[in-house]
Phi, psi and omega in degrees: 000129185268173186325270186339306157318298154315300173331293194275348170291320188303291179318273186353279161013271197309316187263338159265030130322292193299187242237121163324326182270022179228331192298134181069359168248168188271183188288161144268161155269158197269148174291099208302146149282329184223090184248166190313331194272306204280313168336298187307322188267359160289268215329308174309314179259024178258332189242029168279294170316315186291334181314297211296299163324297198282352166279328173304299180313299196329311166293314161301334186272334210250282200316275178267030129341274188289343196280315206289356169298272168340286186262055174199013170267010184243006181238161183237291208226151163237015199257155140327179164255141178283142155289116187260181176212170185258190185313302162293002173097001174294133162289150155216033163178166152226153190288067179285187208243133178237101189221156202222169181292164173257199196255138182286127184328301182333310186299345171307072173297142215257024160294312173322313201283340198270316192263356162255359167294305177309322175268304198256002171176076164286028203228008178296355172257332200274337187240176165275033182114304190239131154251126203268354152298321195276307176320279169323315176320308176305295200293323161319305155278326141310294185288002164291339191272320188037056159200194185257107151265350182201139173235159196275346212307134158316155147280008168263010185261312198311325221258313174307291170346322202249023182274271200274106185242064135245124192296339179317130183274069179222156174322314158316330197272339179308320152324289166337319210250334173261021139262308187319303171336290207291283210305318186312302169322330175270334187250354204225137188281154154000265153310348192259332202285313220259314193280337163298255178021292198297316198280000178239314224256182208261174205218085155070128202035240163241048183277140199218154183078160174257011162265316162318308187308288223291294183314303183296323168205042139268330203064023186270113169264359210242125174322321215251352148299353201270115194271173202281000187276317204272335158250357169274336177301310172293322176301358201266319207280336168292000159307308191168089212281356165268322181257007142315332221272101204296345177285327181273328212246051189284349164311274204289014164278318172296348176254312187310312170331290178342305190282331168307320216258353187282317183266340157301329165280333174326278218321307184120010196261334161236192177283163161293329179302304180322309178293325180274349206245299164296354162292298210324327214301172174242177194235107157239023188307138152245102158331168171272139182328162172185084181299125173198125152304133186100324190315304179303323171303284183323319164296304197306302184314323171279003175271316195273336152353308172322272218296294209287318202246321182103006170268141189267190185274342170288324187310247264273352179278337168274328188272025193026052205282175169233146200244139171212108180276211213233326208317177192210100196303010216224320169303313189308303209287322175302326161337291177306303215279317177271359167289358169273327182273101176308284185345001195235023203204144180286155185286159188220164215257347153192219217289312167332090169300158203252124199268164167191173176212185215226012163019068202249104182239178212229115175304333196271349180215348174087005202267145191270162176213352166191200162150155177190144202249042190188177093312148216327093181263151186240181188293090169104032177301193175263116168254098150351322217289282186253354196251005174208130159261134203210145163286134194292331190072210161303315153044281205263356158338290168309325163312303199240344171246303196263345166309266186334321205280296204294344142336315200268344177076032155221030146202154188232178193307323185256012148319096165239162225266150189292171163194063168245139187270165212222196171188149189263082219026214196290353187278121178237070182276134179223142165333145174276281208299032185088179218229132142213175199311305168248162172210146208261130207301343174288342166290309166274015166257290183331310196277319135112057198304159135320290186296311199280345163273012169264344178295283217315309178287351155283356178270337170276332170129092178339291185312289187317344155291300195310327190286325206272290175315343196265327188271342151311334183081026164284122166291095202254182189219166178300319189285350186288340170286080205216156162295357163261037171290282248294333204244358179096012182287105189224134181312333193260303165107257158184217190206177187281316153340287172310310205271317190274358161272348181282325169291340197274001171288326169290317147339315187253055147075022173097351167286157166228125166264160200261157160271135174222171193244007209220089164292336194183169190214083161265131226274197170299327195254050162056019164266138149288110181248032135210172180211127190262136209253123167251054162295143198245153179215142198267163206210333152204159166322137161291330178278012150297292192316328212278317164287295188302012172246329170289328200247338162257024130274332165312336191294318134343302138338285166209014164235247208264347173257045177287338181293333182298007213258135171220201199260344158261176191286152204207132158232189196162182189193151186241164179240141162212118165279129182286161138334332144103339194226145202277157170081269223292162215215065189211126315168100158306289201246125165246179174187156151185113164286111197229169156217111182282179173299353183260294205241151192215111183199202202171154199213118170237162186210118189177174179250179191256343170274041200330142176201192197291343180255338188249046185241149200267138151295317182285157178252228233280344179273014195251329175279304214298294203304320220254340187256353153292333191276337189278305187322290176331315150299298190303319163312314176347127152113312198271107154343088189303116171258183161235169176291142164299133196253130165296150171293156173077041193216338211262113193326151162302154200258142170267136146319118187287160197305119155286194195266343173292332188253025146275143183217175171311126150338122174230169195044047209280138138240183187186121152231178178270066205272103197287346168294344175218042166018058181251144166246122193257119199251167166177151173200186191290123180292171168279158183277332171283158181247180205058050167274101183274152185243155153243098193255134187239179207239141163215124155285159205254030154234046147251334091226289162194192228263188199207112209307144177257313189192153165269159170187147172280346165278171185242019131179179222200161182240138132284091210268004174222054172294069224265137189299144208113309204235181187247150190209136198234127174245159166191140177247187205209148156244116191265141185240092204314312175316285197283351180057070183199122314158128156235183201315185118330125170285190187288131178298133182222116208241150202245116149292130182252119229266158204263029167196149201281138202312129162292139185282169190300150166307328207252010162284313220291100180314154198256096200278003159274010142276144209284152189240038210193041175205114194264013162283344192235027154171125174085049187283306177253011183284131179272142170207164188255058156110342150304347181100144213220156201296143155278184196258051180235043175272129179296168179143178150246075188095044181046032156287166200283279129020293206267356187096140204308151167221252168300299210236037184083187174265151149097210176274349187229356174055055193259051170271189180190150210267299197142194208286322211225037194255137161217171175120133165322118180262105173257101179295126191308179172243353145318318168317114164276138147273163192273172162273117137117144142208204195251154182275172192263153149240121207270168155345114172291045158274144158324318161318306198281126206224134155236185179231186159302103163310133149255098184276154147226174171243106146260140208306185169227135177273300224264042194279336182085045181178151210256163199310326186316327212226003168294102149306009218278177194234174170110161186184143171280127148319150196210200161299174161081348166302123161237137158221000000 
C-alpha cells in the first residue's frame, strides 16, 4: 500500500471515531454580542441622550431660575410664625423674626467680606454661582467617608437656598437652587450677591442678617466697630447658626471661630499673630435683659425639635409650624418666679451668681412639665438644663448601687450591709457618722454612709451598676467603671434632665419613658407631621422600684432631705461635691432628686466656673429646701396620690401595740470612737414598726439630761461631742400609735477623750508634696463627702488619659468621695491620686456640726482602670478632723 494510501486510510479512522453528525461538515461559530457596529450606536445614543438632558436642565436652569428669582425676590418667609403652645393647647410664644435694616455693601467691612468668603465659599469671586471643583471636591470626601461631611453649596447657592422657601429636602429642590444661582450670577454683581448673603441668611434662633446678629451678641449697630475675634464669631455661625451660636454654645463657638481664623490665615489674609491673639479671647457679651415668660421651656423645645425631628432652625423659624409641648404654665411661671428670688440662692461673694438649674417630668408619660436652665436666663441663652455636667454626688448612690443590689435579688431594703471601715484594694472611702460591724441598707441610704454602697457594689459587681445607671439613661464613658461610681464618681458627671428621668423610673413602678418636651408638630397647612413616642420600657421590677421609694422617704423623712418635706409623700436623695482643694471644706455641687407620687424632679446649685472664691457654704439642703418649695407650689391644682403598692408588696398589717408591750429599750451601747471623735450608740430594735427612738444627753456637770436627737434606726453617732468631758446616755422608745413614751434604757456613760488619736505611719502626709497650688491637681474635682485629692496630683489639665491634673480626669475632673466621708487624706507618695471626692452631709441634728476636710485619695487598682484615669472617691483618714 503506498504513503498516500496509508494516509487517507489513517484519516479515515480517525474521523470515523467522531460522532456521524459532524463528520464532513464545518464547525459553527458563536455569535458576538458586542460588536463594533452596536458599540457605535450605543455610544450615539447615549450621548444623544445626555445633550438632550443637559439642553433641557439648561432651559430649566435659564428659564426657571429667573422666573422664581422675580418672584421671591423681595421675600424671607411666606409662611405665618411658627407657634408654640403648653400642654392644653394655650399659645405661649411665637418664632417671631428678628431683623434689622438692611446694610449697604459700602458699608460692609471688608475684613467681614473676606472671613465669610473664606469660610463658607473660597472660589466666590472666581466661579458662577455653582462650583463644580468644590462639588467634586464634597463628593470625593463623601464617598471617603461613606456619608455626607462636606456639601459643595455656594454662597450664591445658600442665598438661593434661602430665596426659594420651600423646606422639602428633594432633589428638585437642589436643582431649584443651582438654577436661582446661575439666574442670581447673570443679573447681579458680586458685591450684590455677597451683600443679599449678609442681609438674609440666619444667625441663630431668629436673628436673621449681620447687622442683627452684630447687635444681638455683640451690641454693635455700627459693623466696622466689630473687632477680628468678633467677626470670625459671626462667620463661624452659618456653619450651624444653633450649634455656633455663642451666647448658648461659647465653647463650641469658640473652637469653631479657631477654624475660621486657620483658614483666614491659610488664605493669607490675616498674621499669625492676629490669628493667635483672637483664638484666645473668651465670648463673655450679656445682651440686655428682655423678660418673657417661657423662654426656657420654648429654647428646650425648639432643640428638640432639631435634635429629635430633624428640622433646622430656619425650617422652624419660616415654616409655619404649630409646637404643641408637654409644658404646664402654672408649674413653668412657679419655676420662673423662684429662679428670680435670689433669696432662694446663696448670696456669692461678687458678681458671679452662684447658679442652678431645675427639671420637673411627669413620671406616667414621661412628658417634661416644667424647667429652667438658669438664673435671668435670656433668649436662646446658655442653659445649665443640657449645656453643663456636673457631679451628682450621692445622688447617684440609688442609681448605681443600691436600685442594681435589690434587682439582682440577694438583697432587699432590710438587708445588711458591711458599714466597717476598709479599703477596696487602695480605694479607701470613708464615714462622717462612724463605723459599725454592720448596717442596715435603709439605714445607710437614710443616713448616706459611704462604705456600704461602695461594699454593695463591689459585691454586685461594677459593671452591673454601670449597665444598669446606663439603662436609666444616664451618660456614663467606659472610664467611669470603678467603685467610685458608687459615690457619683463619673468622668463627664450628668445633668437635672437626666438625673430627674432616672428617678422617675422609681416613681412610675420600674417603667422608664425617655423625656420630651414636644407631644406633636403640625405643619402650615395644620398635619401632623411628628408625634412624640412615649413608649414605656421596664428597667427594674416593681418591687425594686417599690422598696427604693420605702427607703428613700425616710430620707425625706428623717435623714439628710428633710428640708424636701411637703404636704404630699415625697421621696429622694440628696448630693454634695466637696471643693475640691485641700484645707477648704467648702461645696462645688448641691442636688436633690425627689419624686412625689405626680411629678418627678432634681435641682443642682451651684457656681459654673467653680475656684477658691467661688465655692457654696451650703451643701445639699439649700437644693432640698428650694426644691420642696418650687414642688409645693407647682403642685397646686394637681390632684394628690399616693404611691403605689405592688401585689405582694404590702407589709403584713401589725396589731396595733398595746400599753402592755411598750418596754424599755435593751441592749443600748454607746462608745467613743477617737478616729472620726464620734461617740457611736446602737441598740436592740423594738418588735412593732414605727417606732421612734429618742436619745438624750447629760453632760455630767450638768442637772439634768437633755433630749440629743429622734431617729428611726436602732443606732446613731454623736458627732458633737466635745474632747474633755464626759457624757450620760440613754435612749427611749415612742410609740407613735399609742402617743406613749417608755422608760429609759440603762445609762451609759462615755468619756471623750482630750486629744486626737495620733494617725497610723502610712496615714502621715508626704511633706515633699506642695500643699497650696490649685493648679497641679484637683482643681475641679468634684465629690460627695469623700474627700478630695490634695493638690499635687500630676497630669495635664485634668485629662482623663494623663492623670488627674488642672481639672481632674475626663472633661469636667467629677470624681467623688461620697456623701458623708471627712478627714485629711494622705496619699503614699508612690500613690497617684484619682481626683476629687465628696463632702458631708451630716446628721440633720441641731447638734450635728462639721469642720474642716482635709480630702484625700487612694486609687482602687482593681477598679478597672489605673489611677490616671480613676475617678474615684474615698479616702484614708488622717490627722486634722474636726466635725
Amino acid at each position: 500500500m503506498s504513503r498516500d494510501q496509508l494516509t487517507r486510510s489513517g484519516g479515515n479512522r480517525n474521523r470515523g471515531s467522531q460522532p456521524s453528525s459532524s463528520q464532513g461538515k464545518p464547525k459553527k461559530k458563536k455569535k458576538r454580542f458586542l460588536t463594533k457596529k452596536r458599540v457605535l450606536w450605543s455610544l450615539f445614543f447615549s450621548i444623544a441622550l445626555a445633550i438632550f438632558c443637559a439642553l433641557g436642565g439648561y432651559l430649566f436652569i435659564m428659564l426657571n431660575g429667573q422666573k422664581l428669582l422675580d418672584e421671591n425676590r423681595d421675600k424671607l418667609t411666606i409662611n405665618p410664625p411658627t407657634q408654640i403652645f403648653d400642654r392644653n393647647r394655650n399659645l405661649i410664644g411665637e418664632l417671631s423674626l428678628e431683623k434689622s435694616d438692611p446694610v449697604e455693601y459700602e458699608d460692609l467691612p471688608q475684613m467681614l467680606v473676606k472671613a465669610f468668603v473664606a469660610t463658607e465659599d473660597k472660589r466666590f469671586f472666581e466661579h458662577n454661582g455653582v462650583d463644580l471643583w468644590s462639588i467634586g471636591r464634597a463628593a470625593v470626601k463623601d464617598i471617603a467617608a461613606r456619608s455626607m461631611v462636606e456639601g459643595g453649596s455656594t454662597i450664591t447657592q445658600q442665598l438661593a437656598k434661602n430665596i426659594f422657601l420651600n423646606r422639602d429636602k428633594t432633589f428638585f429642590r437642589k436643582a431649584t437652587e443651582v438654577s436661582i444661582a446661575v439666574a442670581l450670577e447673570k443679573q447681579e454683581s458680586k458685591e450684590s450677591i455677597i451683600t443679599m448673603y449678609l442681609n438674609r441668611i440666619p444667625f441663630g434662633g431668629t436673628t436673621y442678617g449681620i447687622k442683627a446678629a452684630s447687635i444681638r451678641y455683640f451690641g454693635k449697630d455700627n459693623l466696622n466697630e466689630l473687632k477680628l475675634w468678633q467677626i470670625a464669631t459671626l462667620a463661624a455661625m452659618p456653619k450651624g447658626p444653633s450649634r455656633y451660636n455663642p451666647l448658648r454654645n461659647p465653647e463650641l463657638s469658640k473652637e469653631r471661630r479657631g477654624v475660621v481664623l486657620q483658614l483666614m490665615y491659610e488664605q493669607k489674609l490675616i498674621t499669625k499673630e492676629q490669628m493667635d491673639e483672637a483664638k484666645a479671647v473668651d465670648y463673655n457679651y450679656k445682651p440686655p435683659e428682655k423678660k418673657q415668660r417661657y423662654q426656657a421651656f420654648i429654647d428646650y423645645a425648639i432643640g428638640e425639635a432639631e435634635d429629635k425631628f430633624g428640622l433646622t432652625e430656619d425650617d422652624l423659624n419660616i415654616g409655619g409650624y404649630k409646637i404643641y409641648t408637654t409644658m404646664d404654665k402654672h408649674a413653668q411661671e412657679t419655676i420662673e418666679d423662684a429662679f428670680a428670688d435670689s433669696d432662694n440662692f446663696e448670696k456669692s461673694v461678687d458678681d458671679e451668681l452662684v447658679q442652678g438649674s431645675m427639671t420637673i417630668v411627669n413620671q406616667e408619660n414621661g412628658s417634661v412639665v416644667a424647667l429652667m436652665g438658669g438664673r435671668n436666663y435670656e433668649k436662646k441663652g446658655y442653659s445649665r438644663i443640657d449645656g453643663s455636667r456636673r457631679s451628682p454626688g450621692s445622688a447617684f448612690k440609688p442609681l448605681v448601687s443600691y436600685a442594681p443590689a435589690l434587682e439582682s435579688g440577694k438583697f432587699t431594703n432590710d438587708s445588711m450591709l458591711s458599714n466597717e471601715k476598709q479599703c477596696f484594694g487602695k480605694y479607701c472611702p470613708n464615714n462622717l457618722h462612724g463605723y459599725s460591724k454592720s448596717i442596715s441598707m435603709g439605714d445607710a441610704l437614710t443616713k448616706s454612709e459611704n462604705i456600704p454602697a461602695v461594699w454593695l457594689l463591689n459585691e454586685i459587681g461594677v459593671n452591673t451598676g454601670f449597665q444598669f445607671a446606663k439603662k436609666l439613661g444616664i451618660n456614663l464613658k467606659d472610664e467611669d467603671k470603678n467603685l467610685s461610681l458608687a459615690l457619683g464618681g463619673m468622668s463627664e458627671g450628668t445633668n437635672t434632665m437626666e438625673m430627674a428621668q432616672a428617678y422617675s423610673a422609681f416613681a412610675n413602678g420600674g417603667e422608664l419613658r425617655e423625656a420630651y418636651s414636644i407631644k406633636s408638630i403640625a405643619d402650615a397647612d395644620d398635619k401632623t407631621v411628628y408625634k412624640a413616642n412615649t413608649k414605656a420600657d421596664r428597667v427594674m421590677s416593681e418591687q425594686t422600684a417599690y422598696q427604693m421609694t420605702e427607703m428613700m422617704q425616710r430620707v425625706v423623712q428623717d435623714g439628710t432631705g428633710k428640708k424636701a418635706k411637703i404636704n404630699r409623700p415625697v421621696a429622694g436623695k440628696t448630693g454634695t461635691t466637696q471643693s475640691g482643694y485641700k484645707g477648704i471644706s467648702s461645696n462645688r455641687d448641691v442636688w436633690f432628686v425627689g419624686y412625689t407620687p405626680e411629678w418627678t424632679a432634681a435641682v443642682w446649685m451651684g457656681y459654673d466656673k467653680p475656684s477658691k472664691t467661688h465655692l457654696l457654704k451650703n451643701s445639699s439642703p439649700l437644693a432640698a429646701a428650694f426644691w420642696g418649695k418650687v414642688m409645693e407650689k407647682a403642685l397646686e391644682g394637681v390632684p394628690a396620690k399616693q404611691f403605689p403598692v405592688p401585689k405582694g408588696a404590702a407589709p403584713e398589717v401589725e396589731a396595733t401595740p398595746t400599753p402592755e408591750a411598750v418596754s424599755a429599750v435593751t441592749g443600748f451601747q454607746a462608745a467613743y470612737d477617737p478616729s472620726t471623735m464620734t461617740v457611736n450608740m446602737s441598740w436592740n430594735p423594738a418588735a412593732a414598726s414605727g417606732v421612734e427612738y429618742r436619745i438624750y444627753r447629760r453632760e455630767t456637770s450638768e442637772a439634768d439630761f437633755t433630749p440629743l436627737m429622734n431617729t428611726m434606726a436602732s443606732n446613731i453617732g454623736d458627732i458633737s461631742a466635745m474632747p474633755g468631758l464626759s457624757y450620760e446616755y440613754y435612749v427611749t422608745a415612742y410609740y407613735q400609735e399609742l402617743d406613749q413614751e417608755s422608760e429609759p434604757s440603762e445609762t451609759i456613760t462615755v468619756s471623750v477623750q482630750d486629744e486626737l488619736q495620733t494617725p497610723e505611719p502610712e496615714m502621715t502626709p508626704d511633706p515633699n508634696l506642695p500643699t497650696d497650688n490649685p493648679d497641679n491637681g484637683g482643681d475641679s474635682g468634684n465629690g460627695e463627702n469623700g474627700g478630695n485629692p490634695p493638690d499635687n496630683g500630676p497630669g495635664n489639665n485634668g485629662s482623663g488619659n494623663n492623670g488627674p491634673g488642672n481639672h481632674g480626669p475626663g472633661n469636667n475632673g467629677n470624681g467623688q468621695g461620697g456623701d458623708n466621708g471627712s478627714g485629711a487624706a494622705t496619699t503614699p507618695p508612690e500613690m497617684t491620686p484619682p481626683p476629687a471626692a465628696a463632702t458631708a452631709e451630716p446628721l440633720p441634728t441641731p447638734e450635728a456640726t462639721t469642720g474642716t476636710v482635709d480630702p484625700g485619695i487612694i486609687p482602687d487598682p482593681n477598679a478597672g482602670t489605673d489611677p490616671a484615669s480613676d475617678p474615684g472617691s474615698g479616702f484614708v483618714e488622717g490627722p486634722g478632723n474636726v466635725h
